[in-house]
Wavefront OBJ file of the C-alpha trace (Angstrom):
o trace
v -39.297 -25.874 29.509
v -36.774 -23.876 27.934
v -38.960 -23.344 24.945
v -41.590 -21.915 27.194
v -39.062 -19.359 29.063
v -38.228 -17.778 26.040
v -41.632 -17.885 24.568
v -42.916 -15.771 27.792
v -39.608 -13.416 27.209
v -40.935 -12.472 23.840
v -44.300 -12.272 24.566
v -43.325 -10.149 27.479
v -40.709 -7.570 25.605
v -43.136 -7.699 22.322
v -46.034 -6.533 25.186
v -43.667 -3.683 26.391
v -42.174 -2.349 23.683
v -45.344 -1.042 21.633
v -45.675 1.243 24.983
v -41.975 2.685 25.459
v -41.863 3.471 21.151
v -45.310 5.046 21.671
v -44.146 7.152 24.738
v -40.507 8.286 23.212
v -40.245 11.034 20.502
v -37.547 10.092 18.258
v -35.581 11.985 15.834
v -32.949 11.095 13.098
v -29.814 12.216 11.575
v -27.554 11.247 8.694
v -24.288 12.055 10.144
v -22.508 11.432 6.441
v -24.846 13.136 4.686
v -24.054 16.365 7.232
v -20.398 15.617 7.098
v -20.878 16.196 3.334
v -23.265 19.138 2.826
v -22.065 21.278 5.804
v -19.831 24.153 4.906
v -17.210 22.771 7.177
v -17.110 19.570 5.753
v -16.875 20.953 2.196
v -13.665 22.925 3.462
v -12.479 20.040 4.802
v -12.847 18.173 1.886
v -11.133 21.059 -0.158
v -8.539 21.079 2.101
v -7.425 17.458 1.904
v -7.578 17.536 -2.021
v -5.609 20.918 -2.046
v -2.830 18.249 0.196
v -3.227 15.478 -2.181
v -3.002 17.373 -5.292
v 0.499 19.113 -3.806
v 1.747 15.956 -2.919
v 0.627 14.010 -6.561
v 2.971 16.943 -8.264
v 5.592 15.900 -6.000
v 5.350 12.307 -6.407
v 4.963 12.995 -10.315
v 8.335 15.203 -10.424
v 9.828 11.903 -8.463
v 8.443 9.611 -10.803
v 9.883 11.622 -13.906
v 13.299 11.203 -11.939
v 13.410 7.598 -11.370
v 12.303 6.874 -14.884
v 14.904 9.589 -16.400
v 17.201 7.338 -13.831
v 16.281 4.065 -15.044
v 16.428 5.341 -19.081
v 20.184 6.624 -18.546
v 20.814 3.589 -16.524
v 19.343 0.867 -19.664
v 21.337 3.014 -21.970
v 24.743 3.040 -20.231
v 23.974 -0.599 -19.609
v 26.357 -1.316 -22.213
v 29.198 1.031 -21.820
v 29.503 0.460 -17.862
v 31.962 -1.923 -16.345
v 29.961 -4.291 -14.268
v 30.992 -2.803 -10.813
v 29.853 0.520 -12.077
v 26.394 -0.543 -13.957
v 26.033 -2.596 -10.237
v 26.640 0.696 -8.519
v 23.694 2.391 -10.466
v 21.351 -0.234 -10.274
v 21.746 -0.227 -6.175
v 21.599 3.425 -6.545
v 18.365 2.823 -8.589
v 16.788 0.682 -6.211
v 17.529 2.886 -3.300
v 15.721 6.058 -4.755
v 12.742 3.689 -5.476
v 12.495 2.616 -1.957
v 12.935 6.018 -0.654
v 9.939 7.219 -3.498
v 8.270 4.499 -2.479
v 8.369 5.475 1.357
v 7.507 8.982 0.467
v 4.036 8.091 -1.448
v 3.060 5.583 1.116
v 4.060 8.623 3.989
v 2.061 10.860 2.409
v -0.852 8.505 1.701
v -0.786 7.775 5.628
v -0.469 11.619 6.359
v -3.590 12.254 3.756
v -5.441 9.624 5.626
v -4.467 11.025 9.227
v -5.307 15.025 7.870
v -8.786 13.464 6.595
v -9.572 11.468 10.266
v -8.370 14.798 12.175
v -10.854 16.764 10.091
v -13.521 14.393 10.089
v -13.589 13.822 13.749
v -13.365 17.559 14.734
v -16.395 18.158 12.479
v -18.370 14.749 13.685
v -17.958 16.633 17.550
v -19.125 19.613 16.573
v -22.120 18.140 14.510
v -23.088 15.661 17.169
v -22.571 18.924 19.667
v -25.375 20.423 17.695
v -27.938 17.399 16.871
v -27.739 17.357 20.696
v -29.038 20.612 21.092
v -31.313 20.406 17.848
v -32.989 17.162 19.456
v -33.583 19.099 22.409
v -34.965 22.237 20.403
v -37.433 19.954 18.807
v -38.264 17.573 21.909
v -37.132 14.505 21.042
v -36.609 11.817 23.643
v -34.032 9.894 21.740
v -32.051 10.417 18.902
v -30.344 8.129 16.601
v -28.097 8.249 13.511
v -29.273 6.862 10.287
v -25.714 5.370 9.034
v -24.902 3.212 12.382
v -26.638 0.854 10.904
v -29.454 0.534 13.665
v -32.339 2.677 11.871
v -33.673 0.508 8.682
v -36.169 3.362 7.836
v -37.259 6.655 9.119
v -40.150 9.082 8.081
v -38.692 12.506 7.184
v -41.049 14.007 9.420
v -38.226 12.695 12.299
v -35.190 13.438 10.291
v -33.548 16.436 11.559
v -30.526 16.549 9.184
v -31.012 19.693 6.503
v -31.954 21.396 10.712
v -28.317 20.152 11.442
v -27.014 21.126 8.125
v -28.687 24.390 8.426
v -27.387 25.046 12.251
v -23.649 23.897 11.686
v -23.609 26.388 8.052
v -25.187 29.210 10.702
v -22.328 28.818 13.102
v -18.957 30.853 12.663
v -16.033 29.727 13.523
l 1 2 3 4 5 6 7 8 9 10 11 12 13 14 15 16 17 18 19 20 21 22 23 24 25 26 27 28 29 30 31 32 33 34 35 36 37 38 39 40 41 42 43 44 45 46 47 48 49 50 51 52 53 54 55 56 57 58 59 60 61 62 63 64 65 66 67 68 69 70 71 72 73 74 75 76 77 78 79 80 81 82 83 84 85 86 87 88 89 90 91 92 93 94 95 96 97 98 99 100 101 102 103 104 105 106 107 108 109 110 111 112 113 114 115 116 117 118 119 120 121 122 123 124 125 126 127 128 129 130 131 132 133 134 135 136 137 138 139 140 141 142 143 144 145 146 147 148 149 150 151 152 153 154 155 156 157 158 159 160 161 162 163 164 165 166 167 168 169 170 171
């Protein structure tokens, strides 16, 4: 009995659903690839790397220290009473937690600077496809990355539109 309920369920939606895809114009978008080919996303992107490459040269100059640190500390090894070698050592651990603190801060901050970005630009671009979808009369519109579209004709994809909007727009 079961069986049969479910049987007439799929019959049922597999009888509908033919009719409501017919009746709905759908468009696409690749939100990812717009993220990445949209003048704002490529500033973005510049942005962030202009970040991470300031922050790598300060990270390198703290590197540099710690091992300059660590060479003077191995070579004074010797010549150190034990209280004192101790005393650098702890001193040598500290300023590699605190280096260590500072790349994983900045790693967190590079993340949070890229999510900031990329979620300003993602409501800006969806802000568009809305209106692009409505430009071109689509019923529904869906994004090709959320995993829900397995294949669309390019004859629905509106991204190089979106692409080609968001580059026209001045901020």
């Amino acid at each position: 009995m079961k069986k049969l309920g479910i049987l007439v369920l799929f019959a049922f939606v597999m009888a509908v659903t033919p009719s409501v895809a017919d009746a709905a114009n759908i468009a696409v978008i690749d939100l990812q690839k717009a993220l990445n080919l949209t003048d704002m996303g490529k500033d973005a992107k510049n942005k962030i790397t202009e970040k991470a490459k300031e922050f790598e040269g300060k990270i390198e100059e703290q590197q540099n220290e710690l091992k300059a640190l660590q060479e003077d500390l191995e070579k004074q090894a010797v010549l150190l009473s034990d209280d004192a070698r101790a005393a650098k050592e702890r001193e040598y651990q500290q300023k590699l937690k605190d280096f260590q603190r500072y790349a994983k801060d900045r790693q967190e901050e590079l993340q949070q600077l890229d999510g900031q970005f990329t979620n300003q630009i993602v409501e800006k671009l969806l802000d568009l496809a809305q209106e692009l979808a409505k430009q071109e009369g689509a019923d529904v519109l869906l994004e090709r990355g959320s995993g829900g579209v397995v294949y669309a004709a390019d004859s629905v994809d509106l991204t190089d539109k979106l692409i080609a909007a968001a580059d026209a727009v001045k901020e």
